[in-house]
C-alpha positions as CSV (number, residue, x, y, z in Angstrom):
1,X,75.0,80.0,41.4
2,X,76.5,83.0,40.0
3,X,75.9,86.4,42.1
4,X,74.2,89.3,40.3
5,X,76.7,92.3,40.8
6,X,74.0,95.4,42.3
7,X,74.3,98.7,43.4
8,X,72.8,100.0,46.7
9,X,73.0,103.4,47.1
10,X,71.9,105.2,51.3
11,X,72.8,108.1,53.6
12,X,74.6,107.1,57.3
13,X,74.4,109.3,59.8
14,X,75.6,109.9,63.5
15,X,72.3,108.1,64.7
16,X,73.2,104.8,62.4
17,X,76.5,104.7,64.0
18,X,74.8,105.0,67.6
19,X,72.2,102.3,66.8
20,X,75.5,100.2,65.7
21,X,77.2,100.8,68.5
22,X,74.3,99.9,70.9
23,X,74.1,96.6,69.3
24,X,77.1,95.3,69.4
25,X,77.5,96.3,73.0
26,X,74.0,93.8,73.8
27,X,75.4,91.5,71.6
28,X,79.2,91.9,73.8
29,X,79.2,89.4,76.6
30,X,82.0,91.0,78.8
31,X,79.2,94.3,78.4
32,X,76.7,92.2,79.3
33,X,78.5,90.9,82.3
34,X,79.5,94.5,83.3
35,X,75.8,95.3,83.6
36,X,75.0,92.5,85.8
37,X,78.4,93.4,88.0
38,X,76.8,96.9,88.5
39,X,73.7,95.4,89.8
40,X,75.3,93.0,92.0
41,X,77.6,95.7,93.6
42,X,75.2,98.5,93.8
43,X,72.1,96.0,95.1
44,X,74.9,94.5,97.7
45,X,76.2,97.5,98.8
46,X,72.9,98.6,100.1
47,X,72.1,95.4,101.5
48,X,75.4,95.6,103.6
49,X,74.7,99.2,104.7
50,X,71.1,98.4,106.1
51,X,72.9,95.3,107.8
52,X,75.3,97.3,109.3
53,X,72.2,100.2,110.4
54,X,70.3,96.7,111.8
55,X,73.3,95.7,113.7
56,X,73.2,98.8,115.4
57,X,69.7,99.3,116.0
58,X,68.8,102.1,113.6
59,X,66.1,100.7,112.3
60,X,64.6,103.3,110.3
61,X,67.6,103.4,108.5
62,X,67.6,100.0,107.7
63,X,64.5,100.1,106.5
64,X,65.7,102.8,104.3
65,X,68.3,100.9,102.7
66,X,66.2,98.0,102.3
67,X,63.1,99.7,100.3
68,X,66.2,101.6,98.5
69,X,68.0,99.0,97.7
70,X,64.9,96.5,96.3
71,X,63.6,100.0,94.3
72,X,67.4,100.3,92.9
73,X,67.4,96.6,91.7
74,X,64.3,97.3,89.5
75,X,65.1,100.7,88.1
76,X,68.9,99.5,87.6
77,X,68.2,98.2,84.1
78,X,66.7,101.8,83.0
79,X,69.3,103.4,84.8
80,X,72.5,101.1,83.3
81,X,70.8,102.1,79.3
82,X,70.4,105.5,79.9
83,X,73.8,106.0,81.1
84,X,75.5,103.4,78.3
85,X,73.5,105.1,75.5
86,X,74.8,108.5,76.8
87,X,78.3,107.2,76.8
88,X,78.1,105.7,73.0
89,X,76.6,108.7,71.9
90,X,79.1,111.0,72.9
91,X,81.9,108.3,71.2
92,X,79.6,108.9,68.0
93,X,79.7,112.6,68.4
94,X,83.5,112.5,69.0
95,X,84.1,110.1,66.1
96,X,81.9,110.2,63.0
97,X,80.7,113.0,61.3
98,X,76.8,115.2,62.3
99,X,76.2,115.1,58.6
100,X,74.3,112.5,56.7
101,X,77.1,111.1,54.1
102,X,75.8,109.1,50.9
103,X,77.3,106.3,50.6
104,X,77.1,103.5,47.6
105,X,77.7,99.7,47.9
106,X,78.6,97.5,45.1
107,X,78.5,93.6,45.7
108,X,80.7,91.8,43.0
109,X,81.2,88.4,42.8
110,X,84.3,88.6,45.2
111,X,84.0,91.8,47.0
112,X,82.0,94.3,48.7
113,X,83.3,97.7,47.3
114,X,82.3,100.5,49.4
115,X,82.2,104.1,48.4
116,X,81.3,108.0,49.0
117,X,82.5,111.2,47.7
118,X,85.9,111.3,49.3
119,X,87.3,107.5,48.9
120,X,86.4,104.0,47.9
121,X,87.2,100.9,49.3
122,X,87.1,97.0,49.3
123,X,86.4,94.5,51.1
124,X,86.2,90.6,50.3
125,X,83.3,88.3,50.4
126,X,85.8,85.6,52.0
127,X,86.3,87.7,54.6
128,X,82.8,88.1,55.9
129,X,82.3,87.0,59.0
130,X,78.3,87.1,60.1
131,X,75.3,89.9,59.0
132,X,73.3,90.8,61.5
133,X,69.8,92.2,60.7
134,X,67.4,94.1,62.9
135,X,64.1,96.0,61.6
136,X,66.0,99.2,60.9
137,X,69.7,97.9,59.9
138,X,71.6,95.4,58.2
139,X,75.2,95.1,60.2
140,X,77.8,93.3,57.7
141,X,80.5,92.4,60.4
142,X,84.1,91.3,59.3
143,X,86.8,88.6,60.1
144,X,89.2,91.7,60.9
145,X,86.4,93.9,63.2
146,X,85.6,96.2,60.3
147,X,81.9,96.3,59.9
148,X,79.4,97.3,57.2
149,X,76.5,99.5,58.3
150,X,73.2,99.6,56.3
151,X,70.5,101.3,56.9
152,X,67.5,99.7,56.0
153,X,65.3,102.4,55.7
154,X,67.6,104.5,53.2
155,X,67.5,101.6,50.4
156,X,65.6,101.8,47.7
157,X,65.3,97.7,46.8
158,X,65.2,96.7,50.1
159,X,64.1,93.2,49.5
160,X,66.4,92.7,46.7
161,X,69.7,93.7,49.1
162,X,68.0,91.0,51.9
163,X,67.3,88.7,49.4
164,X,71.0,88.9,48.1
165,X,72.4,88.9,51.6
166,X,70.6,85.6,52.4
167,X,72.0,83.8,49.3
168,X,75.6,85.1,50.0
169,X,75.2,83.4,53.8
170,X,74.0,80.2,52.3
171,X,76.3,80.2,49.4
172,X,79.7,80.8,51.7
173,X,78.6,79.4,55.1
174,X,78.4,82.2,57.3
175,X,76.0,84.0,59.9
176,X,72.9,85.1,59.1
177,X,71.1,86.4,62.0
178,X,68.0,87.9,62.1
179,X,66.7,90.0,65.1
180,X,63.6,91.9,64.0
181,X,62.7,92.7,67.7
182,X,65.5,93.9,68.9
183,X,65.6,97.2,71.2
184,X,68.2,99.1,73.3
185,X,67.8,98.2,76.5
């Protein structure tokens, strides 16, 4: 089947690069493993302390560290996000620009050609690795780690793009995954 060539034209901003960077960390195993290390260590660390209070008969203190250290498992998680969206938003800050920057996206037969008011570029279909799609985004990632972000909510034919997206996974056998639910966590 021969692919329509469309045009898709969408602002990106600071917060599309955040929301980009939050989902590939939860989709980052080696991120997801340093979260449950932190548990593990923090959650141990007060069980160890109230042992240590127990061994020596301070009992209120142990009791201390217990109650903190079951209320510290549980508000971990919260914790652990709030800190790691901090951290990604100040690499967005330091990295892409405040401004919303139009952007346009071609899809040719054989390329994804990328463009905004400074500089054009592109990037081949062959070398598409999975797309990602969440309610708000559409994340094209590449073979090399370059990665196409889309925001959803900025294009006009949004069912025509998805539509388009779908037939290029089928038609070349790559990733299509679809997360509708997904949430920073």
């Amino acid at each position: 089947m021969k692919l329509q060539e469309n045009l898709y034209s969408y602002t990106i901003g600071a917060e599309d690069y955040l929301i980009h960077q939050l989902f590939s960390a939860t989709n980052n195993e080696n991120f997801k493993k340093q979260r449950k290390k932190g548990l593990l260590i923090w959650t141990l660390l007060f069980g160890i302390l109230a042992l240590v209070f127990f061994i020596q008969k301070n009992f209120l203190l142990t009791i201390y560290f217990i109650i903190f250290g079951i209320i510290f498992f549980f508000v971990y998680p919260y914790y652990s996000s709030w800190v790691y969206k901090r951290y990604f938003k100040r690499i967005v800050q330091r990295n892409f620009p405040n401004d919303k920057e139009a952007v346009t996206l071609k899809i040719s037969s054989k390329n994804f050609i990328l463009s905004n008011q400074k500089e054009q570029g592109e990037i081949a279909i062959a070398d598409l690795e999975s797309i990602n799609e969440i309610a708000t985004h559409l994340f094209l990632r590449f073979k090399d780690g370059k990665n196409i972000i889309i925001p959803m909510l900025e294009v006009e034919n949004k069912n025509l793009l998805l539509n388009q997206m779908s037939s290029l996974a089928q038609e070349n056998s790559f990733s299509y995954y679809k997360n509708l639910n997904w949430k920073w966590k």
